[in-house]
C-alpha positions as CSV (number, residue, x, y, z in Angstrom):
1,X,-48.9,57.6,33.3
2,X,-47.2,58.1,30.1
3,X,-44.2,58.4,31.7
4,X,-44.5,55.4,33.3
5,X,-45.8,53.4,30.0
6,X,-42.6,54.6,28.7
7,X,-40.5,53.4,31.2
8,X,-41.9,50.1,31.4
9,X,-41.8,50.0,27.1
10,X,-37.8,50.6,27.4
11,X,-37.1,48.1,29.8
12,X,-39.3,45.7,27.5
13,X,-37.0,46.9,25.2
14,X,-33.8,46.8,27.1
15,X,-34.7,43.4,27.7
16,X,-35.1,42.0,24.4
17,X,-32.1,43.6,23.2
18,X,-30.2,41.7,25.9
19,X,-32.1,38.4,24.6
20,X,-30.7,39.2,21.6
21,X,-27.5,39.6,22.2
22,X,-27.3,36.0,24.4
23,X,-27.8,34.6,20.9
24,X,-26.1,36.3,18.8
25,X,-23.1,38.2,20.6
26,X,-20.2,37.0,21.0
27,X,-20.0,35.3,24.7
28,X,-21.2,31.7,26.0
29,X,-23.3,30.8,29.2
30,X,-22.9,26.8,28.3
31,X,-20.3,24.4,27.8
32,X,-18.5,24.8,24.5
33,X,-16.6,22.9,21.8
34,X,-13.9,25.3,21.7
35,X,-10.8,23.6,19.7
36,X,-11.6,19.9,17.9
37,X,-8.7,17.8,15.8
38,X,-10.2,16.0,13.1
39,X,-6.4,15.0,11.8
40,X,-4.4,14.3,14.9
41,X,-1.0,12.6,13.5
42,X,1.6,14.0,15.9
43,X,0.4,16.1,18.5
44,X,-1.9,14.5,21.1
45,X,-2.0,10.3,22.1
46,X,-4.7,8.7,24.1
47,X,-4.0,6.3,26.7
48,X,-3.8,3.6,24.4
49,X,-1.0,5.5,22.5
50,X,-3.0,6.1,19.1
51,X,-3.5,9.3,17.9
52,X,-7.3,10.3,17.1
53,X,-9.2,13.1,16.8
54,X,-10.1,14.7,20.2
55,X,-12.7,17.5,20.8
56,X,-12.0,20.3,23.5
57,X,-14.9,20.8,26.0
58,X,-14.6,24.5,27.9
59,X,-16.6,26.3,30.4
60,X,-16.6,29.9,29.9
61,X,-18.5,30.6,32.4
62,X,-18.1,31.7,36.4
63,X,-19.7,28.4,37.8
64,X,-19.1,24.8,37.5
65,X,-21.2,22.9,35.0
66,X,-22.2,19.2,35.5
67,X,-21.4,17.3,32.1
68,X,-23.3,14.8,32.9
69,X,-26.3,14.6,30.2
70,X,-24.9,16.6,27.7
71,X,-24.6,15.7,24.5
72,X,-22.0,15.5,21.3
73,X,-22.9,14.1,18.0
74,X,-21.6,14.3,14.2
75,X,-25.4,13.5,13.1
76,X,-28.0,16.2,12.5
77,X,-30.4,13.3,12.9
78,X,-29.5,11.7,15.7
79,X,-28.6,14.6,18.5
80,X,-27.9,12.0,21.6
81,X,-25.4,10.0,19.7
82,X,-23.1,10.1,22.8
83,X,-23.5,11.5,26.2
84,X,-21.4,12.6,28.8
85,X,-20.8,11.1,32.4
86,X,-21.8,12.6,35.5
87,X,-18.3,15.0,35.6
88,X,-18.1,18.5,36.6
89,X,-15.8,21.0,34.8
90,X,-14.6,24.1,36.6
91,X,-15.1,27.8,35.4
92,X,-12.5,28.4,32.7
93,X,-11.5,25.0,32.7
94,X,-11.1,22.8,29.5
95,X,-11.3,19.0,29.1
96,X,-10.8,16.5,26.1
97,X,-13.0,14.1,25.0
98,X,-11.4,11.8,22.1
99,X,-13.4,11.3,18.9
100,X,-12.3,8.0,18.4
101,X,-15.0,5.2,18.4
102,X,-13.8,3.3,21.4
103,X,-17.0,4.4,23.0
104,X,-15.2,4.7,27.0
105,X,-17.6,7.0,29.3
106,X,-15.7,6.6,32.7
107,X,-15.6,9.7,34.7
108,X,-12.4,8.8,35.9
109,X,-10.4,8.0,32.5
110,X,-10.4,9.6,29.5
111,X,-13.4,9.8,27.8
112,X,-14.0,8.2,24.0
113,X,-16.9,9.3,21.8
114,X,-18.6,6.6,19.8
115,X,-17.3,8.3,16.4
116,X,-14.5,9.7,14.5
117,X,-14.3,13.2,12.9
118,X,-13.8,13.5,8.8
119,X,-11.3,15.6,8.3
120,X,-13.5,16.4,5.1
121,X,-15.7,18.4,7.1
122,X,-18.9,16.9,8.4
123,X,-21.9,18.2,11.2
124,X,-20.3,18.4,15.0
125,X,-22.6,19.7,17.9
126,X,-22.7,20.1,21.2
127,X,-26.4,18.9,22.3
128,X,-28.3,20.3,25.7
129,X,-29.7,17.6,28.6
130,X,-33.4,17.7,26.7
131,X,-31.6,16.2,23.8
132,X,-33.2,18.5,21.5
133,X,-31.9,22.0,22.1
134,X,-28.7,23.0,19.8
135,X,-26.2,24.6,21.6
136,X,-23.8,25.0,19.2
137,X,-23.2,23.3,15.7
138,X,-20.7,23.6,12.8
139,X,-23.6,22.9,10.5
140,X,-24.3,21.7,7.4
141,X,-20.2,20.9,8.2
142,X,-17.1,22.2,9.9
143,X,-14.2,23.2,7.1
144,X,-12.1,21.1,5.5
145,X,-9.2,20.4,8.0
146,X,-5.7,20.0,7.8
147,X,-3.2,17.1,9.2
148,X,-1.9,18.5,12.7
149,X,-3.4,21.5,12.5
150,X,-6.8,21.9,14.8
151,X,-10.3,24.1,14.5
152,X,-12.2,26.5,17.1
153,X,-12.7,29.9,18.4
154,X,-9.8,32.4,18.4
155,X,-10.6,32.9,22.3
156,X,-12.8,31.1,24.8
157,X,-15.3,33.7,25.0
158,X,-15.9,34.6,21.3
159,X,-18.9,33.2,19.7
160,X,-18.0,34.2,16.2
161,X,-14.0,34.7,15.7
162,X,-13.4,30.7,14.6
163,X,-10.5,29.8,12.6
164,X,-7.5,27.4,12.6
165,X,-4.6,27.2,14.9
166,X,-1.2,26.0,14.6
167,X,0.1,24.8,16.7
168,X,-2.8,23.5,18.0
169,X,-3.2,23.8,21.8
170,X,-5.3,21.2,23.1
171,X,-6.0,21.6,27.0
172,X,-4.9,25.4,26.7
173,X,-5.8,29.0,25.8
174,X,-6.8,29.4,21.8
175,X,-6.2,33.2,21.4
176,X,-2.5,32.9,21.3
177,X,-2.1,30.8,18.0
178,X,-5.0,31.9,15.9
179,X,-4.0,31.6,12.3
180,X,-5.6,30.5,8.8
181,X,-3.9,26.9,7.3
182,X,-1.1,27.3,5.0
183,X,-2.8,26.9,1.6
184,X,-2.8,24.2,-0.7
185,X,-0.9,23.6,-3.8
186,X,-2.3,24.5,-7.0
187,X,-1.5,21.5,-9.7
188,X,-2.0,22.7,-13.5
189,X,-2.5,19.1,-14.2
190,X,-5.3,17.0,-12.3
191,X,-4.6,13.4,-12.3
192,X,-5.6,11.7,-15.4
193,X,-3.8,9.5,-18.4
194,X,-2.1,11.5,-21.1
195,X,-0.9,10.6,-24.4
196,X,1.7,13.2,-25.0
197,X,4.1,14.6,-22.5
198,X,3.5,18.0,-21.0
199,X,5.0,20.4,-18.6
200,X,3.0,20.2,-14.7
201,X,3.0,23.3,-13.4
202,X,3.0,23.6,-8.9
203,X,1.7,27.1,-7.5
204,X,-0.1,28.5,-4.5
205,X,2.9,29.7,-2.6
206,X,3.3,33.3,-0.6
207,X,5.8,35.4,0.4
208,X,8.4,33.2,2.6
209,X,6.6,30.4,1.7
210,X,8.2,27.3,-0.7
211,X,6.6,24.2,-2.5
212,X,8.2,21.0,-1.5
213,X,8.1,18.2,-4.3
214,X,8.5,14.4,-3.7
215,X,8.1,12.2,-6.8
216,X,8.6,8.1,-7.4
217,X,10.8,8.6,-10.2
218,X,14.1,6.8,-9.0
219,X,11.8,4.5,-7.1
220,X,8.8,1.8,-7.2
221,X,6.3,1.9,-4.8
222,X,5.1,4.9,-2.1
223,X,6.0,8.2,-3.2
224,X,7.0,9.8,0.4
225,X,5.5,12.8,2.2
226,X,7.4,16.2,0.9
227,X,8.8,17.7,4.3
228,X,11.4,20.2,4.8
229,X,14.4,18.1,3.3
230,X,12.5,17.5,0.4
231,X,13.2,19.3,-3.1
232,X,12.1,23.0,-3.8
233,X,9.5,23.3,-6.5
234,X,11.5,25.5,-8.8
235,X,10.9,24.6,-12.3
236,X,8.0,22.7,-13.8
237,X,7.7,19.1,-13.7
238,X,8.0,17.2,-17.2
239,X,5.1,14.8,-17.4
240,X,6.0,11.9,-20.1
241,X,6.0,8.1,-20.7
242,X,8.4,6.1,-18.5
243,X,9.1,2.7,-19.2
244,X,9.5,1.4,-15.4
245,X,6.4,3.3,-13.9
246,X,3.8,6.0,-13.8
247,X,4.7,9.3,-12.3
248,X,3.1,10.5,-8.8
249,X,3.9,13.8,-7.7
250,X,3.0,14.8,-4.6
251,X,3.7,18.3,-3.1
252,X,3.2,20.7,0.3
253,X,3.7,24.1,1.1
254,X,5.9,24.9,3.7
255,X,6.1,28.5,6.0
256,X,9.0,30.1,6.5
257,X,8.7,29.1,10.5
258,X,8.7,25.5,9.4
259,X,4.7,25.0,9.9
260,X,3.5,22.5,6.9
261,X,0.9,22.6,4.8
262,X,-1.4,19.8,3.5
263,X,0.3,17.6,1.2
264,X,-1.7,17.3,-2.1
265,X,-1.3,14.6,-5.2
266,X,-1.4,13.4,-9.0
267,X,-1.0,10.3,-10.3
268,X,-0.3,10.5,-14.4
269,X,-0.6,7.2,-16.5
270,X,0.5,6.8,-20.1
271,X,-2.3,5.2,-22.4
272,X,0.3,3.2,-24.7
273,X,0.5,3.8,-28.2
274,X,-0.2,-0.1,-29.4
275,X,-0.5,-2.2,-32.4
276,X,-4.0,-3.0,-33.4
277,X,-3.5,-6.5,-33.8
278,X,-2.0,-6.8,-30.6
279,X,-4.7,-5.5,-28.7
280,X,-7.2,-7.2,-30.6
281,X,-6.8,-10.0,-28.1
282,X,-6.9,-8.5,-24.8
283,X,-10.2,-5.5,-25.9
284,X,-10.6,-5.6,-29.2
285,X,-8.6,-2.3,-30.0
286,X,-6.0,-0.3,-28.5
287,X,-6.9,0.8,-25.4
288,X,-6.8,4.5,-26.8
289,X,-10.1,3.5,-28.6
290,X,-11.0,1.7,-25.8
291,X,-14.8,2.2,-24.3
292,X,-17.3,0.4,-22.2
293,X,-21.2,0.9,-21.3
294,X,-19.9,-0.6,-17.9
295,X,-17.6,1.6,-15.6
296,X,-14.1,1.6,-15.9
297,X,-11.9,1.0,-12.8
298,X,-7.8,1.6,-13.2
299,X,-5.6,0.2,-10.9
300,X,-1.9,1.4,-11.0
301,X,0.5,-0.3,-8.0
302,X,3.8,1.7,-9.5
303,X,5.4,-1.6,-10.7
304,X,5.5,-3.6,-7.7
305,X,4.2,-6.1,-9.4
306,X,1.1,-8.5,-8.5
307,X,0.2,-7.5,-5.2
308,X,-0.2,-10.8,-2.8
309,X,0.6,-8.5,0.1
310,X,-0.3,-4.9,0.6
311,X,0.8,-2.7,-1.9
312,X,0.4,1.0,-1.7
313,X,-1.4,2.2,-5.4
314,X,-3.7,5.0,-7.4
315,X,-7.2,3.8,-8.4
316,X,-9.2,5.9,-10.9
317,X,-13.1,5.3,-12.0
318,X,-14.0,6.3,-15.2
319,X,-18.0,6.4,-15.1
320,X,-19.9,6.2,-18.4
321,X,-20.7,9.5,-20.3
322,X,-23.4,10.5,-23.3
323,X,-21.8,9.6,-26.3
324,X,-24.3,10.3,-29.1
325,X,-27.6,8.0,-28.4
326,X,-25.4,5.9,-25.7
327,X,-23.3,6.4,-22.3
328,X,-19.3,5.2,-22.6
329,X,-16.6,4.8,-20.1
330,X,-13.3,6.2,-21.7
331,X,-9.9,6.3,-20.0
332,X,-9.2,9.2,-22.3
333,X,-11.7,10.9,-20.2
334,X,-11.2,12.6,-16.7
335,X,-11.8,10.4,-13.7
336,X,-14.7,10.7,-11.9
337,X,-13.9,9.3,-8.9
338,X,-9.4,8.8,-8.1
339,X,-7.1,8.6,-4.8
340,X,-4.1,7.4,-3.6
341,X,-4.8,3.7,-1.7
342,X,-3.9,0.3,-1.3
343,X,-4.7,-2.7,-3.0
344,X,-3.7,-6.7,-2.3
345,X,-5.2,-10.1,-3.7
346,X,-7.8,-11.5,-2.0
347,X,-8.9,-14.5,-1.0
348,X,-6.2,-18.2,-0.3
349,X,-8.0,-21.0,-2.5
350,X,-8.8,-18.6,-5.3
351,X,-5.1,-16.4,-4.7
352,X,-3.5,-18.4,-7.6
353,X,-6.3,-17.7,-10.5
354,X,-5.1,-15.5,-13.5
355,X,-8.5,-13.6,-12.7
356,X,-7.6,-12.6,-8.9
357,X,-9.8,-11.0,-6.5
358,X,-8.8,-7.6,-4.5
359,X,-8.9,-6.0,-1.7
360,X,-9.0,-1.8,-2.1
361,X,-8.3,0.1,0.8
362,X,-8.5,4.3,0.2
363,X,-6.6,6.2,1.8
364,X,-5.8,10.4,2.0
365,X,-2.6,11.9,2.0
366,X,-1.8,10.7,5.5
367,X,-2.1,7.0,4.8
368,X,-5.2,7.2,6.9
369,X,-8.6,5.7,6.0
370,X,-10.2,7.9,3.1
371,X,-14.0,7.6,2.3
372,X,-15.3,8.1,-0.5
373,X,-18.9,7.2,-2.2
374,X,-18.4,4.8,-5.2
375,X,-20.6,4.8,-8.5
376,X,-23.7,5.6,-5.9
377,X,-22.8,3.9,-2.9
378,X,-22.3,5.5,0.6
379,X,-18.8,6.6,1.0
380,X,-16.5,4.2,2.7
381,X,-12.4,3.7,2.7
382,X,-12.7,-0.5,2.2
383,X,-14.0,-2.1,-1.0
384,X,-13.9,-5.5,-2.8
385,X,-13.4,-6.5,-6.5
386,X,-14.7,-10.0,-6.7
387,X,-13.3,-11.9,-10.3
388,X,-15.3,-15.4,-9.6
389,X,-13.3,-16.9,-12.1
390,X,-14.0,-20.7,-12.0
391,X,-16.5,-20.3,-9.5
392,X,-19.1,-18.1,-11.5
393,X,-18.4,-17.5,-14.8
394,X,-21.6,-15.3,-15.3
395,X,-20.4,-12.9,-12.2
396,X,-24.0,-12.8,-11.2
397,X,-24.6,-15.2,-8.3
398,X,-23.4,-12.8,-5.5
399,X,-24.8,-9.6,-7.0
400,X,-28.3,-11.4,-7.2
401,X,-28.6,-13.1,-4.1
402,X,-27.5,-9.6,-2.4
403,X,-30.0,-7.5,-4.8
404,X,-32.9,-9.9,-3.5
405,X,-31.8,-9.5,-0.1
406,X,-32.0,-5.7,0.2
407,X,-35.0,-5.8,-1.6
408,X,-37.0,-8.1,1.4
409,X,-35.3,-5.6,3.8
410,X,-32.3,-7.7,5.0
411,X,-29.0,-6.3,5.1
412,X,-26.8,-7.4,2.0
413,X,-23.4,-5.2,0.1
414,X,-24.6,-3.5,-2.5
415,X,-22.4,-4.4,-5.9
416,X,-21.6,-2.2,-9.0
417,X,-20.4,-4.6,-12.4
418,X,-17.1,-2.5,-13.6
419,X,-14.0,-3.3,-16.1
420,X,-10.7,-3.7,-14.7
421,X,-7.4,-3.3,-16.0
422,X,-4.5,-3.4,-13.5
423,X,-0.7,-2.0,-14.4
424,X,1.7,-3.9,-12.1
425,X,4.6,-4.3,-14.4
426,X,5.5,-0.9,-16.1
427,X,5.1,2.8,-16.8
428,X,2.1,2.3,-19.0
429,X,-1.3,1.2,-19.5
430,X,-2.4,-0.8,-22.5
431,X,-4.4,-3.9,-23.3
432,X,-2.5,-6.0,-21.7
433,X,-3.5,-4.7,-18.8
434,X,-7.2,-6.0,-19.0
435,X,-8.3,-7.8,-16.0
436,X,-11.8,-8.2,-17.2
437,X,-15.5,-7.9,-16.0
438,X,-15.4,-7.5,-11.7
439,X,-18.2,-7.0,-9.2
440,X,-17.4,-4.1,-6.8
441,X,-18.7,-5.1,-3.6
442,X,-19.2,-2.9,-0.5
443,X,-16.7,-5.0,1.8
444,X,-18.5,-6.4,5.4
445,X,-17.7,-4.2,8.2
446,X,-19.3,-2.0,10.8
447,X,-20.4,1.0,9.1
448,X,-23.8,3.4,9.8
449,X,-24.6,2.2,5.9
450,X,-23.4,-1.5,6.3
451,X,-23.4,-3.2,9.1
452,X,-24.9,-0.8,11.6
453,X,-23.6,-2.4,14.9
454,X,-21.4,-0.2,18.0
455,X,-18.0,-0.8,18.2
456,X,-17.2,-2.7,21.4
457,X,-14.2,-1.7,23.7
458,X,-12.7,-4.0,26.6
459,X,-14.8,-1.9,28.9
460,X,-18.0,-2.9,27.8
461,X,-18.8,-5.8,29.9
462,X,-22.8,-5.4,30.7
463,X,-25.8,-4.6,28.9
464,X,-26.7,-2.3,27.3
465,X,-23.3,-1.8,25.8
466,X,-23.3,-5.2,24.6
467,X,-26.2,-5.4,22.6
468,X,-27.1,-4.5,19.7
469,X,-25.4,-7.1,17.1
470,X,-21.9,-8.6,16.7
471,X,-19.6,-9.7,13.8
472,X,-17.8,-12.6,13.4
473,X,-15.0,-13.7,10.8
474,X,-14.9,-17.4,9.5
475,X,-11.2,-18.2,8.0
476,X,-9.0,-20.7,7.8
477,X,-6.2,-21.2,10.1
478,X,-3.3,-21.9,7.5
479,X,-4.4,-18.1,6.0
480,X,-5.0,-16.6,9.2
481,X,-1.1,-18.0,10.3
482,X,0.5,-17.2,6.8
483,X,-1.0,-13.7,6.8
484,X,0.4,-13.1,10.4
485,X,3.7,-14.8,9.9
């Protein structure tokens, strides 16, 4: 009898231990996300020729697996964000599903999630047909990733060995080119205004490795990508006032196979060193002295002067600190919140006014949308500065009228008041410079925190894919054809 007890504990045992190991060893018996691209530039199109993140499904398992019902989502709170077809995948085969918002389900095509990967890091999961069961996550977020350069498990069966690959092999075994990203460079210097010139310092480098260095000093404008032509970092960088523009430096490490790392930038702007008097009519002071109990928001477009078409720039945010018994913006300060970008005036009756709108696009080091949450509001790449001008000289009818509106429950941009001073013409920042009192304004578009409608793709013909909301654009034709033309 005790013998028998005993043999019916150990299997009991035996059992439980096997349990364990199904989840926490290191082989699958479900579909997997085994390899995802949350900065596609150059490696994988979609059959509309764009280049988007992708995610790659893979059964690791000795049977097919009906798709159908399963779930992916980049929401912890919502874990049936999109589902797949009815589609079988074949033992040891791998599929790709594009991350890409274009929302296209067809067994038979190429499939499209209903959002896009940040390359930031954010949740990604892999949902069971109940909805509710996890069946793998990259929680609270996947790493930060790196342009052309993909995510996953070093092979197909491994539940634990994750890690980068380069070249990434999409549709393909992931064992083969396992590898961490090249790192990043290391600037001595943050972006930030200076006052007197100093010496930037680039580092991060390993053996066979090299810094790359592209800078806008011979030119206005974009400061290009470093790539393998591009200067070698050899001797630090002299940082100092230029009369025709400030200095971006933007940098990447690059293997001694020719693999490239991230590109990484600073933007340095000269606070001029002005006459009292002639300040006194722009601020009050020279802008050295210069504070504000509002936020302060520097624009810098690299001398390409007033910007009534797209022009590439650096926008910093300088967010009131304790001063004493008060809070005070200072440029002198680090920013809280700066990125590379694009800016352009906005608007066709009000174009011509002294006090201009804008429109502020931000953008990483890829020229691709970059989002980012501004003085409290959810993050997002597109933003507004509205001036008013003759319109409103009190700057308070829109920001009032959209207060009220959140507050009944309707939908409404929410709106920060900020100073503005915009360098079009030169290599410094001074009074002159002063645009004046603004209203940042979350711009109108779809967005899960602004307008919280689906994108709709050509395929989406019937309910219920097209319902839900829609947005239209009012304009008028002569801007619409000039802005084309």
């Amino acid at each position: 009898m005790l013998q028998a007890n005993f043999g019916n504990i150990f299997s009991a045992l035996l059992k439980i231990f096997l349990a364990a190991c199904c989840l926490t060893g290191t082989s699958f018996s479900h579909p997997i996300i085994s390899e995802f691209s949350a900065s596609n530039s150059t490696i994988l199109q979609d059959e509309d020729d764009d280049y988007v993140d992708w995610i790659e499904i893979f059964n690791p398992t000795n049977t097919p697996i009906n798709l159908g019902g399963y779930y992916l989502t980049d929401k912890s709170d919502d874990l049936v964000k999109w589902s797949f077809p009815v589609i079988q995948l074949f033992p040891g085969k791998a599929m790709i599903v594009f991350a890409s918002e274009k929302r296209r389900s067809n067994p038979d095509e190429n499939l499209h999630t209903n959002f896009k990967l940040n390359s930031e890091g954010e949740y990604l999961a892999l949902i069971d047909k109940d909805g509710l069961t996890i069946l793998q996550e990259f929680e609270p977020s996947f790493p930060k990733q790196v342009v052309d350069i993909s995510y996953g498990f070093k092979s197909s069966n491994d539940a634990e060995g994750k890690g980068y690959f380069s070249p990434p092999s999409p549709g393909s075994v992931n064992g083969a080119s396992f590898q961490n990203p090249i790192p990043l460079v290391e600037f001595s210097h943050s972006s930030q205004t200076f006052t007197e010139p100093f010496e930037l310092v680039l580092s991060g480098a390993g053996p066979g490795q090299t810094i790359h260095v592209e800078t806008n000093v011979d030119s206005s404008g974009s400061t290009p990508e470093p790539n393998e032509n591009s200067p070698k970092y050899e001797n630090p960088i002299l940082v100092k006032n230029s009369p025709d523009r400030s200095l971006q430096v933007r940098a990447r490490i690059i293997d001694a196979d020719g693999t490239q790392g991230e590109t990484v930038s600073s933007t340095f702007i000269y606070l001029e060193e002005e006459d009292a008097n002639n300040s006194a009519r722009y601020i009050g002071e020279p802008i050295r002295n210069f504070t504000s109990d509002l936020p302060i928001v520097v624009l810098d477009n690299f001398n390409r002067r007033r910007p009534s078409s797209d022009r590439d720039m650096h926008i910093s945010i300088y967010e009131p600190k304790a001063e004493g018994d008060e809070k005070r913006a200072s440029v002198r300060n680090k920013p809280d919140l700066e990125t590379r970008g694009n800016m352009r005036q906005r608007g066709s009756s009000t174009g011509s006014w002294e006090k201009y709108s804008l429109a502020l696009e931000f953008r990483d080091e890829v020229d691709e949308d970059r989002d980012l949450g501004v003085l409290g509001m959810p993050p997002q790449s597109d933003w507004v500065l509205s001036g008013r001008w003759e319109f409103d000289r009190a700057l308070m009818r829109n920001p009032l009228m959209y207060e009220l509106s959140r507050r009944i429950g309707r939908y409404a941009p929410r709106t920060r008041f900020v100073e503005v001073f915009s360098n079009t013409d030169d290599g410094v920042l001074e009074a002159q410079d002063y645009m004046g009192v603004y209203s940042l304004i979350e711009k109108v578009k779809r967005d899960p925190n602004r307008v919280d409608v689906e994108k709709l793709s050509p395929s989406d013909t019937s309910e219920p894919a097209i319902t839900g909301g829609y947005m239209f654009k009012k304009d008028r034709i002569g801007w619409i054809l000039a802005t084309v033309a």
